[in-house]
Backbone as CSV, one residue per row, in Angstrom:
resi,resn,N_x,N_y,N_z,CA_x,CA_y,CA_z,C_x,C_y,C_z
1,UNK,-2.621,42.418,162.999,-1.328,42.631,163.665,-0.700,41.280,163.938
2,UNK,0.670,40.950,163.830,1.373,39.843,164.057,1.662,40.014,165.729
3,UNK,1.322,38.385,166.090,1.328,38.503,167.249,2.376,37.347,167.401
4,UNK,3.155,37.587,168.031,4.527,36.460,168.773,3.829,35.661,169.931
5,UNK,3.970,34.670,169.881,4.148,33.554,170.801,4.805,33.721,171.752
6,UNK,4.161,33.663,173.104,4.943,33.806,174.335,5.256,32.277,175.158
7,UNK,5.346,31.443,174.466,5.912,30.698,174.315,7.803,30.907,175.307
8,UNK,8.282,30.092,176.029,9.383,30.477,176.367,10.432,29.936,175.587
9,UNK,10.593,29.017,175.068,11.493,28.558,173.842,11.337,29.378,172.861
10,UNK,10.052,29.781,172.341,10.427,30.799,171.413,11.030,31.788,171.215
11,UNK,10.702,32.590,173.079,11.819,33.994,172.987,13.100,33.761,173.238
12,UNK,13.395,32.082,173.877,15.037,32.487,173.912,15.614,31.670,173.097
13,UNK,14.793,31.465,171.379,15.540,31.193,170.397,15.872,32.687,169.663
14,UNK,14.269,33.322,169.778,14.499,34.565,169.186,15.786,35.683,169.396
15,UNK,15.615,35.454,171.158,16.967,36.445,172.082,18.445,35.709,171.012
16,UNK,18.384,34.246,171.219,19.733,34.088,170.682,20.532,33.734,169.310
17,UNK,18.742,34.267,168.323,19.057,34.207,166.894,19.968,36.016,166.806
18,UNK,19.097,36.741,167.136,19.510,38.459,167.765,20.923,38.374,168.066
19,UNK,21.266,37.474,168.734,22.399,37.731,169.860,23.693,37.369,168.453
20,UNK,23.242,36.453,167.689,24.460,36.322,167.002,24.472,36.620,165.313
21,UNK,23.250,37.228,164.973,23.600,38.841,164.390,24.420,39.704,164.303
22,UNK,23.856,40.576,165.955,24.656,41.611,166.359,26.083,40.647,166.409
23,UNK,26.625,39.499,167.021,28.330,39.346,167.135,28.523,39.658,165.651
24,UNK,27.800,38.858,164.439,28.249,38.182,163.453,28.608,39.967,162.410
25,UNK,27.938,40.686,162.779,27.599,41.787,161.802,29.026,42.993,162.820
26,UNK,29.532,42.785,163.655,30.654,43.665,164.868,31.571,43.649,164.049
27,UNK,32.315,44.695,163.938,33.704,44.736,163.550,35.025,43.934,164.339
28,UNK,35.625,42.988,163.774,36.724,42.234,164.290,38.175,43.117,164.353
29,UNK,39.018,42.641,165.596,39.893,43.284,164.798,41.116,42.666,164.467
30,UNK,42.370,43.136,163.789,43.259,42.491,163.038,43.422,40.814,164.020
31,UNK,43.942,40.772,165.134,44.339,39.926,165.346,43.349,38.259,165.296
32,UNK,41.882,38.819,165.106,40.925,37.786,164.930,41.267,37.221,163.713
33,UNK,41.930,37.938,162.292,41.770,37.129,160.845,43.582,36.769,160.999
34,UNK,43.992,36.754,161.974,45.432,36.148,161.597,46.302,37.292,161.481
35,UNK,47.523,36.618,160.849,48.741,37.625,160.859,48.619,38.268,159.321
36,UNK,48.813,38.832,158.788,49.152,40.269,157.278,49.638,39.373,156.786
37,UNK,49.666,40.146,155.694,49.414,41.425,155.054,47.822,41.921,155.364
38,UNK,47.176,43.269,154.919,45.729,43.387,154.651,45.818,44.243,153.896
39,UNK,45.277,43.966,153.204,44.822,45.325,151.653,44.597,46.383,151.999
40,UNK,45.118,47.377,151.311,44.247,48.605,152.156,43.605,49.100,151.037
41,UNK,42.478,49.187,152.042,40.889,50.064,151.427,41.423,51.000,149.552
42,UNK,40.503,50.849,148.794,41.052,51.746,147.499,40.715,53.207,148.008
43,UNK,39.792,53.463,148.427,39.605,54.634,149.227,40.739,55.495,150.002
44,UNK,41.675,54.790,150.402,41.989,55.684,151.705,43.193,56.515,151.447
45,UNK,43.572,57.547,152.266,44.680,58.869,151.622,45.485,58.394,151.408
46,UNK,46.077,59.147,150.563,47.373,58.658,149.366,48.763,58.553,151.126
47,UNK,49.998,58.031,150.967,50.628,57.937,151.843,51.454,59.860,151.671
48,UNK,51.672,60.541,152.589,52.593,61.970,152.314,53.562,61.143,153.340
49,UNK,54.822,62.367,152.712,56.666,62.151,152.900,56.489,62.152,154.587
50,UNK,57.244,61.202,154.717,57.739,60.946,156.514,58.356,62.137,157.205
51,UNK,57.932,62.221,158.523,58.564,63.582,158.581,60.284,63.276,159.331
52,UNK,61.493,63.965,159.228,62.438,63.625,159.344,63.057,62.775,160.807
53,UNK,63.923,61.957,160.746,64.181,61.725,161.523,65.957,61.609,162.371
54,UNK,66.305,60.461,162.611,67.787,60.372,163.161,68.435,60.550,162.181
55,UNK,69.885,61.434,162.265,70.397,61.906,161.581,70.973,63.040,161.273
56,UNK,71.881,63.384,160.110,73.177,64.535,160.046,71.715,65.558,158.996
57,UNK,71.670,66.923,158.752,71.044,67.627,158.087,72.060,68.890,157.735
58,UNK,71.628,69.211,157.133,72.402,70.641,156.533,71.171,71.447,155.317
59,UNK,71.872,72.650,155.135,71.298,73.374,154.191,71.253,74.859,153.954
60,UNK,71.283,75.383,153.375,71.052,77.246,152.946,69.901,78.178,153.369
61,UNK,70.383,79.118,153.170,68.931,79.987,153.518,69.256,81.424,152.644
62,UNK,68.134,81.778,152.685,68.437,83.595,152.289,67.162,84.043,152.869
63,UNK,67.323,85.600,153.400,66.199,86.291,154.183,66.794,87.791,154.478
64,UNK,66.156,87.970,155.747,66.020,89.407,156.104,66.901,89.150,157.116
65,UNK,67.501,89.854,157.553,67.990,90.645,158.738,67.472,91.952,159.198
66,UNK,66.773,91.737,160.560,66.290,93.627,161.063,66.809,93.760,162.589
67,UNK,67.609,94.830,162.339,68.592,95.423,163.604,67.511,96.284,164.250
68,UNK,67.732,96.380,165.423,66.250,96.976,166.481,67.430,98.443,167.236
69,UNK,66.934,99.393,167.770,67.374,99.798,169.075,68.664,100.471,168.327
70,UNK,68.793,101.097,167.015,69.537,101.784,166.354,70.263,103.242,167.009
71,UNK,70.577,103.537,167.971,71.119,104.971,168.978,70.547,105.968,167.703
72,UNK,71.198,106.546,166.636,70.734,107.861,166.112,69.558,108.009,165.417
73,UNK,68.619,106.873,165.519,67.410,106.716,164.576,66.736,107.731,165.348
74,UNK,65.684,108.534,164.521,65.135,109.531,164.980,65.434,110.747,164.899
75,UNK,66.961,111.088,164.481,67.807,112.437,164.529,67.136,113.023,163.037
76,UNK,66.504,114.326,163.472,65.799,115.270,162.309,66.665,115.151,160.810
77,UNK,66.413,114.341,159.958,66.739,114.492,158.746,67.547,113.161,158.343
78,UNK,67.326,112.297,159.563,68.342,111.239,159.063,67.390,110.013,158.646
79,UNK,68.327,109.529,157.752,67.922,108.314,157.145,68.386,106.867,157.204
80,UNK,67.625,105.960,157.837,68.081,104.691,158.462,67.283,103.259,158.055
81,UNK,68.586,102.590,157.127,68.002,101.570,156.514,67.905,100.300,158.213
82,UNK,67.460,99.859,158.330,67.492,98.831,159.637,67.540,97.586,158.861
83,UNK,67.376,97.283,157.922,66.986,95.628,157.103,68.087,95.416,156.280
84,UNK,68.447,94.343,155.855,69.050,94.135,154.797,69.151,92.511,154.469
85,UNK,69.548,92.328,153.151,69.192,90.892,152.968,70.205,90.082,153.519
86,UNK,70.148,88.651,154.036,71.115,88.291,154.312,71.034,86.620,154.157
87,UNK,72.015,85.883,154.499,71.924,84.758,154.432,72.698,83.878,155.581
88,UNK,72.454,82.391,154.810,72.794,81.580,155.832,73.757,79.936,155.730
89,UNK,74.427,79.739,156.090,74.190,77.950,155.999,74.693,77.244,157.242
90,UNK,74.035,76.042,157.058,73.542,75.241,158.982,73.888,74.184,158.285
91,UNK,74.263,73.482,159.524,74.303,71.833,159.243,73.846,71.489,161.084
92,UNK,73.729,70.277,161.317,73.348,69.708,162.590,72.607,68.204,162.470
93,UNK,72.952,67.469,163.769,71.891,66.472,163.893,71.185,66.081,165.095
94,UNK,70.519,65.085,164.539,68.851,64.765,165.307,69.780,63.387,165.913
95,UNK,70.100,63.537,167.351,69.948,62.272,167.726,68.757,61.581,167.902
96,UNK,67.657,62.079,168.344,66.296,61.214,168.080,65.451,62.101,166.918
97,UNK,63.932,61.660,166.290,63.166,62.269,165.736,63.232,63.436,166.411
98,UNK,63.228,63.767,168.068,62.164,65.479,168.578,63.691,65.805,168.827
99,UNK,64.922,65.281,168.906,66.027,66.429,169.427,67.270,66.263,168.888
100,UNK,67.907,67.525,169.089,69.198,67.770,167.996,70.004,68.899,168.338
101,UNK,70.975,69.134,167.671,71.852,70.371,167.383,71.507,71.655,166.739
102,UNK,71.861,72.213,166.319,72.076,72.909,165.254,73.019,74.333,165.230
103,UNK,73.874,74.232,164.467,74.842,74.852,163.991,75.037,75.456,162.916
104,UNK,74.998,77.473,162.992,74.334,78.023,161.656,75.844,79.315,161.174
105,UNK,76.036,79.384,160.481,77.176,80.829,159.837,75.829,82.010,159.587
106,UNK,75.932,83.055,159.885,74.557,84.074,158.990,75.456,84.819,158.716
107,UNK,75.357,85.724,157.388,75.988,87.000,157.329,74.680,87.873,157.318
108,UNK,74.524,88.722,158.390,73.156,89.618,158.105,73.343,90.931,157.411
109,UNK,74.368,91.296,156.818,74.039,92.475,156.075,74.960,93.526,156.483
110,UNK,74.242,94.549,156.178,74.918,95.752,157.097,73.478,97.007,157.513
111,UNK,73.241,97.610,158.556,72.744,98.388,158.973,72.810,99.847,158.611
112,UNK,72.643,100.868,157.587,72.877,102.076,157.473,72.260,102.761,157.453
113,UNK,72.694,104.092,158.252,72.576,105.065,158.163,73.031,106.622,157.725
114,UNK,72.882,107.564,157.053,73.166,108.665,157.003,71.882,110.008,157.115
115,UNK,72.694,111.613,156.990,71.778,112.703,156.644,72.870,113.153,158.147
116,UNK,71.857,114.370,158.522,72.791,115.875,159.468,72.519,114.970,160.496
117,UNK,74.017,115.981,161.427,73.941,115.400,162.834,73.044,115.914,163.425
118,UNK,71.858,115.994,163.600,70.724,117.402,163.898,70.728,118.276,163.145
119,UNK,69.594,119.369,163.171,68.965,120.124,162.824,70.288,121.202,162.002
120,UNK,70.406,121.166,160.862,71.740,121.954,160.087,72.968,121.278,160.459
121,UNK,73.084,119.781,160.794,74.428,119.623,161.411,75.213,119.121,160.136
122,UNK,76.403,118.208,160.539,77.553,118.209,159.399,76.607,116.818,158.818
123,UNK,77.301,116.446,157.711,76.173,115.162,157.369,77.544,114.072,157.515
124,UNK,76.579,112.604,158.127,77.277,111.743,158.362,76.835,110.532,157.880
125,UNK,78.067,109.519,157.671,77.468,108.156,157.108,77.796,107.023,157.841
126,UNK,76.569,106.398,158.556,77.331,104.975,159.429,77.312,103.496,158.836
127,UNK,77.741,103.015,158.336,77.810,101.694,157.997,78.346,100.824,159.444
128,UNK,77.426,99.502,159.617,77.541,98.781,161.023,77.447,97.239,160.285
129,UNK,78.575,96.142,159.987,78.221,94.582,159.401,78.491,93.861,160.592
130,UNK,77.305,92.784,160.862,77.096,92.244,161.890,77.215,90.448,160.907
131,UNK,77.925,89.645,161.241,78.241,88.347,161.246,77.904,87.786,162.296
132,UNK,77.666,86.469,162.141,77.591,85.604,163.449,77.289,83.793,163.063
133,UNK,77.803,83.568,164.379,77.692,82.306,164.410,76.800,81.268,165.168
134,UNK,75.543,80.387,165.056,75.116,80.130,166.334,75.422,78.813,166.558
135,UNK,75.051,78.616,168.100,74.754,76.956,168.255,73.380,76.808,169.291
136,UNK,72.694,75.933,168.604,71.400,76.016,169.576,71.177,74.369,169.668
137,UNK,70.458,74.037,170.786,69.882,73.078,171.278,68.747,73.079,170.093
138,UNK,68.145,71.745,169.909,66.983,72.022,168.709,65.987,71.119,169.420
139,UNK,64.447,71.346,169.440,63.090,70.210,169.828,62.548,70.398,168.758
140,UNK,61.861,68.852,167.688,61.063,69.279,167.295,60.234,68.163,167.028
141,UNK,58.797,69.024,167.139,57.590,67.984,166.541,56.577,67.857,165.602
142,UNK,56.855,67.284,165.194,55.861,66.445,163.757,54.122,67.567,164.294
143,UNK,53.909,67.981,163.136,52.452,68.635,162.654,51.703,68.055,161.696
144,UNK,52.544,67.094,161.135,51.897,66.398,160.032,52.761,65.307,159.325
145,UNK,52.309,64.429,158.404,53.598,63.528,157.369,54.613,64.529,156.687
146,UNK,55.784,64.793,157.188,56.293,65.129,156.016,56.263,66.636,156.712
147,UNK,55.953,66.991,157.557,56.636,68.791,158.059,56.416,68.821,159.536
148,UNK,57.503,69.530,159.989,57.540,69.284,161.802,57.631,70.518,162.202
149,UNK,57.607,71.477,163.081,57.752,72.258,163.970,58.694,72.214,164.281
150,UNK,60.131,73.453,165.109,61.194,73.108,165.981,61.166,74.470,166.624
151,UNK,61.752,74.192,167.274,62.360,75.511,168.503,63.786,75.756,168.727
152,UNK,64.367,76.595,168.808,65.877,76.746,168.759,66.203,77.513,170.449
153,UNK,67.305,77.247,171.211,67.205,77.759,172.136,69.243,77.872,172.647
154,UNK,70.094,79.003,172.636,71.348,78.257,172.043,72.061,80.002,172.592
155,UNK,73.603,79.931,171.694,74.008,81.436,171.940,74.629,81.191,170.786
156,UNK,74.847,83.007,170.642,75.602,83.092,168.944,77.046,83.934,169.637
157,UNK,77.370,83.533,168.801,79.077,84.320,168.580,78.898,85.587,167.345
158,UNK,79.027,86.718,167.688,78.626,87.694,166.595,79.973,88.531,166.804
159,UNK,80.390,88.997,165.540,81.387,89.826,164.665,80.531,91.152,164.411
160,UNK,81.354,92.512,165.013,80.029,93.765,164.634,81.586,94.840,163.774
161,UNK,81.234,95.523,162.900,82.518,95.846,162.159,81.598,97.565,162.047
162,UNK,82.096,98.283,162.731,81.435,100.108,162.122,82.581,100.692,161.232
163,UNK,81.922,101.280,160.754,82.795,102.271,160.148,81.659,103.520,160.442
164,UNK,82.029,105.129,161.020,81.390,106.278,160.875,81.904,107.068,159.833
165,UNK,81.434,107.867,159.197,82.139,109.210,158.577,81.333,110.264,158.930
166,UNK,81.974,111.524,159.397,81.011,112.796,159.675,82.221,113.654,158.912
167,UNK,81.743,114.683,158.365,82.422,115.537,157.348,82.852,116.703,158.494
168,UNK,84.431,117.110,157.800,85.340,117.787,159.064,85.727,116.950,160.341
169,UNK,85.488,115.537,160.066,85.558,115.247,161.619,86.694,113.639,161.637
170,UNK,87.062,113.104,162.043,88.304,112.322,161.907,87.009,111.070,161.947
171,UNK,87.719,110.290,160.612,86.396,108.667,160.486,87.014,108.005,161.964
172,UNK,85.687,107.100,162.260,85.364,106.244,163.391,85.770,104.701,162.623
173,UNK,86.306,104.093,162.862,86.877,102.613,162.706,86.612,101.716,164.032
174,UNK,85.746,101.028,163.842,85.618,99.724,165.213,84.997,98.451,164.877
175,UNK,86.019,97.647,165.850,85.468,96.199,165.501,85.170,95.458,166.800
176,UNK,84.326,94.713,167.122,84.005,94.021,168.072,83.465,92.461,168.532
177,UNK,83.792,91.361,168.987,83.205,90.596,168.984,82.542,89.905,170.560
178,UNK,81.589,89.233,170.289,81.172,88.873,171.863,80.350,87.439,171.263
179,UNK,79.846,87.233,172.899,78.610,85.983,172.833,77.223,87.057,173.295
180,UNK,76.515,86.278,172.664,74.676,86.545,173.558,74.155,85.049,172.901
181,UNK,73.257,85.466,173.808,72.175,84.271,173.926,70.884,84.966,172.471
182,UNK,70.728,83.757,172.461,70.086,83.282,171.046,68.719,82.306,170.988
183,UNK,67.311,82.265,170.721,66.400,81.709,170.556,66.134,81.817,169.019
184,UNK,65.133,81.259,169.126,64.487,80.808,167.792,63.757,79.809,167.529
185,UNK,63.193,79.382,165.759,61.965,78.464,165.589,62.060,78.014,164.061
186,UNK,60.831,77.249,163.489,60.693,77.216,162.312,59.603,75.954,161.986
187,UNK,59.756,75.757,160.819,59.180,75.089,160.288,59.979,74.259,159.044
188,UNK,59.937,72.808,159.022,60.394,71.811,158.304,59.538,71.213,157.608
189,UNK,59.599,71.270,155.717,58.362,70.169,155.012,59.835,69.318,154.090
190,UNK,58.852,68.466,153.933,60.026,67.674,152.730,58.980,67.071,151.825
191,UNK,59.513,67.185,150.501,58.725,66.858,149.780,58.727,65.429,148.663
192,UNK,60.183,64.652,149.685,60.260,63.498,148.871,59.589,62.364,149.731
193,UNK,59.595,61.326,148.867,58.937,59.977,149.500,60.225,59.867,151.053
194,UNK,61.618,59.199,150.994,61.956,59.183,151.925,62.579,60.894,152.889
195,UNK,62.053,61.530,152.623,62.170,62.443,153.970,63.716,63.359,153.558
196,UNK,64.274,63.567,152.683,65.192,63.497,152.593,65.710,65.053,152.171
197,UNK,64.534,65.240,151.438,64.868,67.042,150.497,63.796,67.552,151.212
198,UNK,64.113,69.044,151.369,63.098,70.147,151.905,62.953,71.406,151.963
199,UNK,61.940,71.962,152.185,62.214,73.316,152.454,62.440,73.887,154.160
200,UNK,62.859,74.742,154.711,62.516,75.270,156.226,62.260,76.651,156.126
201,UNK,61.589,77.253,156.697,61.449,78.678,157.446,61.627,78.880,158.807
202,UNK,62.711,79.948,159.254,63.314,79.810,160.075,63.331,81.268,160.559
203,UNK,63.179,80.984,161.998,63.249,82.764,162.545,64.730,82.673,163.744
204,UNK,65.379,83.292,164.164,66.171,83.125,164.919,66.353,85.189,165.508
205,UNK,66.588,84.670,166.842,66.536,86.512,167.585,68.252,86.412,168.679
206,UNK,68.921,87.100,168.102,69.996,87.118,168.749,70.276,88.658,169.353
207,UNK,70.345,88.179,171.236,70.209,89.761,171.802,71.216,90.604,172.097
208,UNK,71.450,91.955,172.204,72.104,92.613,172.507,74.068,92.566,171.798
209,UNK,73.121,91.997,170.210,74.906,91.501,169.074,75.495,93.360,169.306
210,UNK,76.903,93.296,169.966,77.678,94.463,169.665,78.020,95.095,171.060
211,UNK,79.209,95.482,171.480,79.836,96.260,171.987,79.642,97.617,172.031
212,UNK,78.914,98.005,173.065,78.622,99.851,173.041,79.704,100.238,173.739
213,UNK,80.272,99.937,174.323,81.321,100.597,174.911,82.605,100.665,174.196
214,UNK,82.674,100.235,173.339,83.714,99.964,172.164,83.781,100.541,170.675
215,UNK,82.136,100.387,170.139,81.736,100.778,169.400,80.399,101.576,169.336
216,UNK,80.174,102.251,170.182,79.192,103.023,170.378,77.537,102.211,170.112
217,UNK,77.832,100.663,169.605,76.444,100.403,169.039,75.881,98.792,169.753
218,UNK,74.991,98.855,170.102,74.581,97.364,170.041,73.416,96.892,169.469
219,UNK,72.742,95.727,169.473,71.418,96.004,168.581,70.846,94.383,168.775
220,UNK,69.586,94.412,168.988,68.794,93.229,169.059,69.018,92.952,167.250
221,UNK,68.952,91.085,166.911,69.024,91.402,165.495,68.123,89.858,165.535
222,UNK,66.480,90.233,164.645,65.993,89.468,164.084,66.330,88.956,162.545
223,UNK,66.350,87.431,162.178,66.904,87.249,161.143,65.659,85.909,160.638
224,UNK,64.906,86.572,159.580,64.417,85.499,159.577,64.797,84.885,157.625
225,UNK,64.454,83.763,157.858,64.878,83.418,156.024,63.819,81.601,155.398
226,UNK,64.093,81.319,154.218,63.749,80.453,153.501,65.090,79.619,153.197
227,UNK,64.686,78.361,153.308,66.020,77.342,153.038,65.829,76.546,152.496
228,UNK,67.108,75.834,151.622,66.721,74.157,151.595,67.381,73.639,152.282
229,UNK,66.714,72.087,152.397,67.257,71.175,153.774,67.870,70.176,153.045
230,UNK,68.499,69.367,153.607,68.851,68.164,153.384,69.517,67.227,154.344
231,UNK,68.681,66.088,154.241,68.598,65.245,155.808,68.809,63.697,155.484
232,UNK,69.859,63.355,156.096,70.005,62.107,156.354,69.068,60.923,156.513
């Protein structure tokens, strides 16, 4: 067996051969080798697209529109489309990276229904086109390089246009417009080096779009869709 010298010079050459090892073998950091450039590692992840920042944006959409809280849905024999396709286009900006505007046109479609007014009744046809306009406050935050999260929180201006027909019976004509309050969300990726082109998915819930006292109808209206972006 090797036996060490207890010797006291020996152990506190040994302690301070040890001692500057461990410094010599420590990770330094940047500011010990001076000022940059530094190579970076061949190893390390490729760079992905920046996620957006200050600046004007705009862009399109197409999706669904679904009207909720329909009054004759349910009537024995009737038939009620609630969905229809619809679209969009927004523009707005980001005074910082997390906050912004946003300002959208949707046309959501139209809502129809027909079949009897009840059980053997006369048969009727409702057509209901709901337009609108929003403006929302916007937050949003980065999930990754290159796609962010947002939240929409705002009121829409909505256009509701009926037309009824019931057979033997004089057509229903009404038009209406109002404000409600408006939320919403989404998701932002871009897929160029500077941040610039993208896609979004976007949900937006605008409550109580339409005049019942006017037009017999009002209606929660979810609208959700696919877009492209384009950002300053």
């Amino acid at each position: 067996m090797l036996r060490i010298p207890r010797h006291p010079s020996f152990v506190t050459l040994l302690s301070l051969a040890l001692l500057l090892v461990g410094c010599a073998s420590a990770p330094r950091s940047r500011a010990e080798y001076g000022p940059g450039p530094y190579p970076t590692p061949s190893g390390s992840a490729p760079q992905l697209p920046p996620s957006p920042g200050v600046g004007a944006f705009g862009g399109l959409g197409l999706g669904r529109s679904i009207f909720h809280d329909y009054e004759l849905d349910g009537l024995p024999g009737a038939d009620v489309e609630e969905a229809d396709t619809s679209f969009s286009a927004f523009a707005g900006y980001r005074w910082t990276p997390n906050y912004g505007v946003l300002l959208g046109y949707i046309d959501h479609g139209t809502l129809e229904a027909s079949g009897p007014v009840g059980e053997g009744g006369q048969p009727f046809t409702d057509k209901i086109d709901y337009k609108s306009v929003v403006l929302c406050g916007m937050a949003t935050a980065p999930i990754a390089e290159g796609t962010a999260v947002y939240g929409l929180l705002g009121a829409a201006h909505w256009n509701q246009d009926v037309a009824y027909r019931e057979q033997s019976a004089t057509p229903f004509n009404a038009d209406s417009s109002g404000f409600s309050p408006a939320i919403g969300g989404g998701v932002n990726y871009f897929f160029d080096s500077g941040g610039h082109f993208g896609f979004n998915l976007t949900w937006i819930r605008i409550f109580q779009a339409g005049d019942k006292g006017k037009t017999d109808h009002d209606s929660d209206i979810d609208f959700v869709s696919l877009g492209f972006l384009i950002s300053q």
